[in-house]
C-alpha positions as CSV (number, residue, x, y, z in Angstrom):
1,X,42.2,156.6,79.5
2,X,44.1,155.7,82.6
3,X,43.2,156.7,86.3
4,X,44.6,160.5,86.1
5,X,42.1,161.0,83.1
6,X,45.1,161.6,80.7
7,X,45.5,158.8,77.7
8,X,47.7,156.1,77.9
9,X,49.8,157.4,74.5
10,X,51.0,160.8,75.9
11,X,51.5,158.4,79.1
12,X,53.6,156.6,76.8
13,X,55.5,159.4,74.8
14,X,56.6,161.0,78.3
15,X,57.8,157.5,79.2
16,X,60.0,157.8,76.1
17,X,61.1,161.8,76.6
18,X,61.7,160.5,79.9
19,X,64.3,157.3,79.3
20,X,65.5,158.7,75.6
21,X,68.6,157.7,75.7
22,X,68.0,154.1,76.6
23,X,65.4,154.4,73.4
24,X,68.2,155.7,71.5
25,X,70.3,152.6,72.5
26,X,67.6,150.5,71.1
27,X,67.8,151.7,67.7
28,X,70.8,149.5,66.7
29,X,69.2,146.3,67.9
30,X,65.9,146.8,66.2
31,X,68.0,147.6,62.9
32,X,69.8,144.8,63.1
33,X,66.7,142.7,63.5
34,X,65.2,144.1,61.0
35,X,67.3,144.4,57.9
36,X,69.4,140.5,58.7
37,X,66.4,138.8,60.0
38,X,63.1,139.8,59.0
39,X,64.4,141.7,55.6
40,X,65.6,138.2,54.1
41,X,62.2,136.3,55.2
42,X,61.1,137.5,51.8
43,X,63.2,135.3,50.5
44,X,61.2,132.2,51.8
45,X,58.9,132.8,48.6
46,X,61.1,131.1,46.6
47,X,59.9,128.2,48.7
48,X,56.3,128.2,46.9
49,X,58.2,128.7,43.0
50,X,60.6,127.0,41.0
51,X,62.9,129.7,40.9
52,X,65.5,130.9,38.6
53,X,68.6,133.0,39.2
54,X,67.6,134.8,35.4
55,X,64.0,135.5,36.1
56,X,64.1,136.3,39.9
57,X,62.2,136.5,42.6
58,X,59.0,138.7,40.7
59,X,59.2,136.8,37.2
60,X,59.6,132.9,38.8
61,X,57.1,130.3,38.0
62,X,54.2,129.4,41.4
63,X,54.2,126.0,41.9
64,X,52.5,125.6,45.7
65,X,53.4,123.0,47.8
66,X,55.2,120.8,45.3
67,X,58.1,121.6,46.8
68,X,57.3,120.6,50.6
69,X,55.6,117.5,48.9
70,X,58.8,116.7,47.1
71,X,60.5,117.4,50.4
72,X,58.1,114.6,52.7
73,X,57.8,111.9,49.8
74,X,62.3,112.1,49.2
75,X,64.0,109.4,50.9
76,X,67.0,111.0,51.0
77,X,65.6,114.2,53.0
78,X,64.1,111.1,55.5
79,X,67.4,109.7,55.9
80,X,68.8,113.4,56.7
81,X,66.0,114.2,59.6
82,X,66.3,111.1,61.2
83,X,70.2,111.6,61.2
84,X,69.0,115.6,62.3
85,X,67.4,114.2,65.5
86,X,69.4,111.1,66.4
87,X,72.7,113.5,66.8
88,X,70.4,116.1,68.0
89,X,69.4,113.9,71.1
90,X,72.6,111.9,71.1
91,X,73.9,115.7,71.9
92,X,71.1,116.1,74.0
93,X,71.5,113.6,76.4
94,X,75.2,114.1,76.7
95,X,76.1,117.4,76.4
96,X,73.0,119.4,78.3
97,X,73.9,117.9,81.9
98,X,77.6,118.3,81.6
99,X,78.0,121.6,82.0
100,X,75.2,122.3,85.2
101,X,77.5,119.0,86.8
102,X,80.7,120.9,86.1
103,X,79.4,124.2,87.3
104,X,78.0,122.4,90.5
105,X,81.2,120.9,91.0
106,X,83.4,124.0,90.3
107,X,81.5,126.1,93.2
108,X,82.8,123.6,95.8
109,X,86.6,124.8,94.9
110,X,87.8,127.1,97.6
111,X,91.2,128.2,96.1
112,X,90.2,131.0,93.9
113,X,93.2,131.1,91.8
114,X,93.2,127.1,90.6
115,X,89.4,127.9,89.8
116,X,90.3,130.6,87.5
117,X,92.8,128.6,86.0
118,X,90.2,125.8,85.4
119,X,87.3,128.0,84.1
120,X,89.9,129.7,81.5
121,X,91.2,126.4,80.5
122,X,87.8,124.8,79.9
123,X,86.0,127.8,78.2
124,X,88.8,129.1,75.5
125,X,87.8,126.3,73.0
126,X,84.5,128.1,72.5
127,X,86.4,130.9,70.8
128,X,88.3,128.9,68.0
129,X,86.6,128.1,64.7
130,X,85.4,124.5,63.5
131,X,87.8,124.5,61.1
132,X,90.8,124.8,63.6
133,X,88.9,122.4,65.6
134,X,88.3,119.7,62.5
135,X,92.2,120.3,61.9
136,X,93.4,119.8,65.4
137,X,91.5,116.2,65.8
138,X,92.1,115.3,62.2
139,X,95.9,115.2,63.2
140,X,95.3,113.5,66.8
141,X,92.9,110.9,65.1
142,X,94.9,110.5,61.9
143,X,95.1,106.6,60.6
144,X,98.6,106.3,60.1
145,X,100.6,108.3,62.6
146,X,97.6,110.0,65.1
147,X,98.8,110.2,68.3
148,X,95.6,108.2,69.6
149,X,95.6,105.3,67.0
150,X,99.5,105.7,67.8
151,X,98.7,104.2,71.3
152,X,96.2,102.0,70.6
153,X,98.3,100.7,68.4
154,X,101.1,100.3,71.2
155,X,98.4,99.1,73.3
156,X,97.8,96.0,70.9
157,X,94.5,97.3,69.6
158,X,93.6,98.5,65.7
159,X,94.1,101.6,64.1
160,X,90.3,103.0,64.0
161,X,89.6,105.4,61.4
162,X,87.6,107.9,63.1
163,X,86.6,110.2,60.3
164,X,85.7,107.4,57.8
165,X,83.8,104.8,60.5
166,X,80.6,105.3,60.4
167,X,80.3,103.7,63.8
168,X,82.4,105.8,65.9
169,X,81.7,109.2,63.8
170,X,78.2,110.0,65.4
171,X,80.4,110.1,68.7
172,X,83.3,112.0,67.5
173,X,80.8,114.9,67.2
174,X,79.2,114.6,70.7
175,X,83.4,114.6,71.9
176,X,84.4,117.2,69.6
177,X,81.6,119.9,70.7
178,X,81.2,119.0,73.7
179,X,84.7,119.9,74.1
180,X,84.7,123.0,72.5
181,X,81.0,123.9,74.5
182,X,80.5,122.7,77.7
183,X,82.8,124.8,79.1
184,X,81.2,128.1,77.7
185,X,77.8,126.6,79.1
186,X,79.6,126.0,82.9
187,X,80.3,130.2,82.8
188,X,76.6,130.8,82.1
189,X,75.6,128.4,84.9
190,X,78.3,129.7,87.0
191,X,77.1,132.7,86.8
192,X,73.4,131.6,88.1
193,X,74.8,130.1,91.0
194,X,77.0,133.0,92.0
195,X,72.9,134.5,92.5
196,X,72.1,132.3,95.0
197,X,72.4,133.8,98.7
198,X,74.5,132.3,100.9
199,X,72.5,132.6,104.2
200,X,70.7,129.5,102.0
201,X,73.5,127.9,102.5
202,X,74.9,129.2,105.9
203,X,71.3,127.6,106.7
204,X,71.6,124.3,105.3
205,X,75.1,124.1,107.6
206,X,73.3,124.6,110.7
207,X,70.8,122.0,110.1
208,X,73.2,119.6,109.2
209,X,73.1,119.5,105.5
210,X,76.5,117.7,103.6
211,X,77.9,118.9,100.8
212,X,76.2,117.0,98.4
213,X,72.4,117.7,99.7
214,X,73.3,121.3,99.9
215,X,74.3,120.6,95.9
216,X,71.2,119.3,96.1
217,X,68.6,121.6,97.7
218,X,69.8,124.8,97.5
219,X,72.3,124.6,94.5
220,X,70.5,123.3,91.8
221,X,67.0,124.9,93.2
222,X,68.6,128.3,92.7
223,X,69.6,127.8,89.2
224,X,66.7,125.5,88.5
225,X,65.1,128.6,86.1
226,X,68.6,129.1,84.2
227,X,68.4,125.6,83.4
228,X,64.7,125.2,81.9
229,X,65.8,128.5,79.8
230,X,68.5,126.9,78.4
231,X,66.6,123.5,77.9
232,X,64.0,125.6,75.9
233,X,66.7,127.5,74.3
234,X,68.1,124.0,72.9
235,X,65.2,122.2,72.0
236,X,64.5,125.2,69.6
237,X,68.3,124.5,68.1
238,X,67.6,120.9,67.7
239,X,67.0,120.7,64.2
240,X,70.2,122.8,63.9
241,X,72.4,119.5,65.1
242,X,75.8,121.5,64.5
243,X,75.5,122.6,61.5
244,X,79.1,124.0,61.0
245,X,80.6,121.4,62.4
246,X,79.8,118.7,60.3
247,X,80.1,120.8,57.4
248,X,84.1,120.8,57.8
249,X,84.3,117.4,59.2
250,X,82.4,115.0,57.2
251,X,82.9,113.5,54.0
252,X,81.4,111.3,51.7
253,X,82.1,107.9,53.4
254,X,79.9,109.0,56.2
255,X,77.6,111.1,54.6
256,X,74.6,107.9,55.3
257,X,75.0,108.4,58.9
258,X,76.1,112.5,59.3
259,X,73.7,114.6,56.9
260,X,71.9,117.1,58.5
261,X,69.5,119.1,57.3
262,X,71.8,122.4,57.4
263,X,74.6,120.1,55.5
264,X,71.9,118.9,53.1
265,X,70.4,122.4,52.2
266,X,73.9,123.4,51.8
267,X,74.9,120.9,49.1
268,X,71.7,120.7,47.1
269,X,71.1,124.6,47.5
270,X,74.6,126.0,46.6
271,X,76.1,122.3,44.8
272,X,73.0,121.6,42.8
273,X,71.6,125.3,42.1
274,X,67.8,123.6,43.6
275,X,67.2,126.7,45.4
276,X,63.4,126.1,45.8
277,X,63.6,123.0,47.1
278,X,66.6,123.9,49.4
279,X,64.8,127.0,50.6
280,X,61.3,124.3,51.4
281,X,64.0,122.2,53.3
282,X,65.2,125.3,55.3
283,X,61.4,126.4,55.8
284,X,60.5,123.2,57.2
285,X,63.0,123.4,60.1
286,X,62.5,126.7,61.1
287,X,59.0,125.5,61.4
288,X,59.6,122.9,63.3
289,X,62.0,124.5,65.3
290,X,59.9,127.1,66.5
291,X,57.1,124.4,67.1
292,X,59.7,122.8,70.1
293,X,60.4,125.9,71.5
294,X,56.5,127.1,71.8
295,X,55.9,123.2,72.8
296,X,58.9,123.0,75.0
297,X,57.7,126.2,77.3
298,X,54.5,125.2,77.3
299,X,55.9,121.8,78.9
300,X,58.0,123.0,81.3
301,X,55.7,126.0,82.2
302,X,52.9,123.1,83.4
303,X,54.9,120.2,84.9
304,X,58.0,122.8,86.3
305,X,56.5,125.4,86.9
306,X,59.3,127.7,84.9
307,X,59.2,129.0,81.3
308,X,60.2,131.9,79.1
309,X,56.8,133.6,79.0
């Protein structure tokens, strides 16, 4: 009962009559929730069997935990999560900051029309594929006649084979996505700052504040709650590592030092038909995935002050 004496469910069913349309709206989203992300959870039982495409799902074989058991005693599967987290970080560390530092530099340009220029320029690579993106730098980082080894060449250095040296390949990924994402993540940032109210800084003018401390004290203050949602948001994708990316850009020669766990479900799942075990592997970083982003808000929510919920 609430304080008119009525109950709270016809309090909620008017609420409902009252908005129905925005309910009605709703209906989509929770479809599409429900039959392409909670429907295929079922599938996560093959996990616990050792399944076969002839008997299915209902007639497979139990088997437990072997599977996960298999999955933390397999060297190989070690080899792939510490590759997971060491790009995962690598991407971290370089690619989270570039985009707030962009952003914070793009709001000081006062001719409109060269900023719209640059924020086009920078955020269009989001919107073509990996596998145009693997093509393009394939070409510019080719061996023999790459237009970069072409003038390091002319420069008296070696021809460095990019794709094939396990040295260098870690940081071709960091380049490549951070080329084709940090200007997607300087428009959501952008956005934040355009929140801000400019009496803040209007005030930090009149007592003297530079350009860089406003930057400091009243830029990234006002989009200091965009940025721990997007930190939380990327800890939970850190398993992930770029999944796609490698997929079309890696090959064998640097398979010791580029496996992921997406690339390694996807070549013992669909190239050796071990479904179970593949599905474990798959299981195992949603876990943990989830486990950064619960651990990640709770971090932030005690020594910042910010989180999610």
């Amino acid at each position: 009962m609430n304080v008119t004496g009525m109950p709270r469910r016809a309090d909620t069913w008017r609420t409902i009559v009252k908005d129905w349309d925005l309910y009605l709206m709703l209906i989509p989203g929770l479809l599409f929730l429900l039959l392409l992300k909670y429907t295929p959870m079922y599938g996560l039982i093959i996990a616990f069997q050792d399944f076969s495409i002839f008997k299915g799902i209902s007639g497979s074989d139990w088997v437990g935990l072997k599977h996960f058991e298999r999955l933390v005693v397999n060297d190989q599967f070690l080899n792939v999560l510490a590759n997971t987290l060491i790009i995962s970080v690598y991407k971290l560390l370089f690619l989270f900051p570039a985009p707030i530092l962009i952003a914070v530099l793009m709001n000081e340009i006062r001719k409109l029309m060269f900023k719209r220029v640059v924020q086009s320029v920078i955020y269009l690579p989001h919107f073509i594929s990996w596998v145009i993106i693997s093509g393009l730098f394939i070409n510019l980082l080719s061996l023999n006649d790459g237009i970069v080894n072409t003038i390091i060449a002319k420069l008296g250095g070696e021809h460095i084979a990019f794709f094939m040296d396990q040295s260098v390949f870690r940081g071709l990924l960091v380049l490549t996505e951070g080329w084709k994402e940090v200007g997607w993540g300087t428009i959501i940032y952008l956005a934040a700052i355009a929140g801000i109210d400019p009496q803040l800084y209007e005030a930090a003018k009149m007592d003297g504040a530079s350009k860089l401390q406003q930057m400091i004290h009243v830029t990234l203050p006002g989009i200091f709650s965009t940025i721990v949602l997007m930190l939380i948001l990327r800890l939970g994708n850190m398993l992930e590592a770029g999944t796609e990316q490698i997929l079309v850009m890696y090959n064998p020669v640097v398979y010791d030092v580029a496996d992921v766990i997406g690339t390694y479900v996807y070549r013992v799942g669909i190239g050796a038909s071990d479904y179970s075990f593949s599905t474990a592997v798959g299981m195992f970083e949603s876990v943990i995935a989830f486990t950064l982003v619960v651990s990640g808000n709770a971090i932030c929510k005690k020594f910042l002050g910010r989180s999610i919920w």
